[in-house]
C-alpha positions as a printed Julia matrix, in Angstrom:
72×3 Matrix{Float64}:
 28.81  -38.5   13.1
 25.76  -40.88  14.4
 26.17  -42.43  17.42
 26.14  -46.32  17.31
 26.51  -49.92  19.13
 26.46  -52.69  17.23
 26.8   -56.15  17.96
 26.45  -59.84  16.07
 25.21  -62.73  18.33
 24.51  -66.4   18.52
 21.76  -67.8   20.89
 21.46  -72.3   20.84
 22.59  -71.86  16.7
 20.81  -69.01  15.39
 22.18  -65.84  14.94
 21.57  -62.22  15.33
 22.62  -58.52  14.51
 21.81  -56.06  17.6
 22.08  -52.34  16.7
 21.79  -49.2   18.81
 21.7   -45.86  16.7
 20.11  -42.48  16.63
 17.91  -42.88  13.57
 16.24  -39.48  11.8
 13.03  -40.74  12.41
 12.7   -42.78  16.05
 15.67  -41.04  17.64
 17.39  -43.3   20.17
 16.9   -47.36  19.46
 17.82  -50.88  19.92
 16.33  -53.14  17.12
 17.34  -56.82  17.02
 17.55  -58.57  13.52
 17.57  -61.93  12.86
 20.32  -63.49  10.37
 19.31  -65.74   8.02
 21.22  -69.3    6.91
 22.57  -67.33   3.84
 23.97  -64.52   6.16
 21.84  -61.83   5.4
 20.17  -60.08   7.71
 16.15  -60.17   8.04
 15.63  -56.25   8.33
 12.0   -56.79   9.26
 13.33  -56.61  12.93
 12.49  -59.41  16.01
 12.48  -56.41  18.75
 12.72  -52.52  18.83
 13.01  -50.06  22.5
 13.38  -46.65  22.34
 15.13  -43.86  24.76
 15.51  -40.75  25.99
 18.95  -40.43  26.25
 22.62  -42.09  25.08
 23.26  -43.23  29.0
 19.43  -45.28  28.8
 20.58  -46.2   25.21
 23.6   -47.71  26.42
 21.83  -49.24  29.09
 19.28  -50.88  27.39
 21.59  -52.01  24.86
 23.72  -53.82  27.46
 20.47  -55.38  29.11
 19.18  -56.91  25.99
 22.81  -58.35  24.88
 22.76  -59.82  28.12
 19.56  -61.33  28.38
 18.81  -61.64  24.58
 16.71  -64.68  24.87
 14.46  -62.73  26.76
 13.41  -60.18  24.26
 12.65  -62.29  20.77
């Protein structure tokens, strides 16, 4: 099974889908999506960090939730 964090969030209206994975190609990765008015999500990606390990992945995932506006 692939490890995986995923959260959706809201920042002053707009709204976002935050996703931590081990992909086949990047390994370890946080991208952050944007969602558009219609509810899909803009795969193009607003931000993307990488790791070494699960413990940075969680970390950085936690870090960007939490200061989101900081990163797109």
């Amino acid at each position: 099974m692939k490890w995986r964090i995923s959260d959706y969030l809201e920042i002053d209206g707009r709204k976002y889908y935050m996703d931590t994975t081990d992909t086949l190609d990047c390994g370890l990765e946080t991208m952050v999506f944007d969602i558009r008015e219609d509810g899909s999500i803009d795969w193009s990606g607003l931000y993307t960090e990488h790791y070494k390990t699960i413990d940075e992945a969680k970390e950085g995932h936690e870090r960007i939730k939490n200061n989101l506006i900081e990163y797109i």
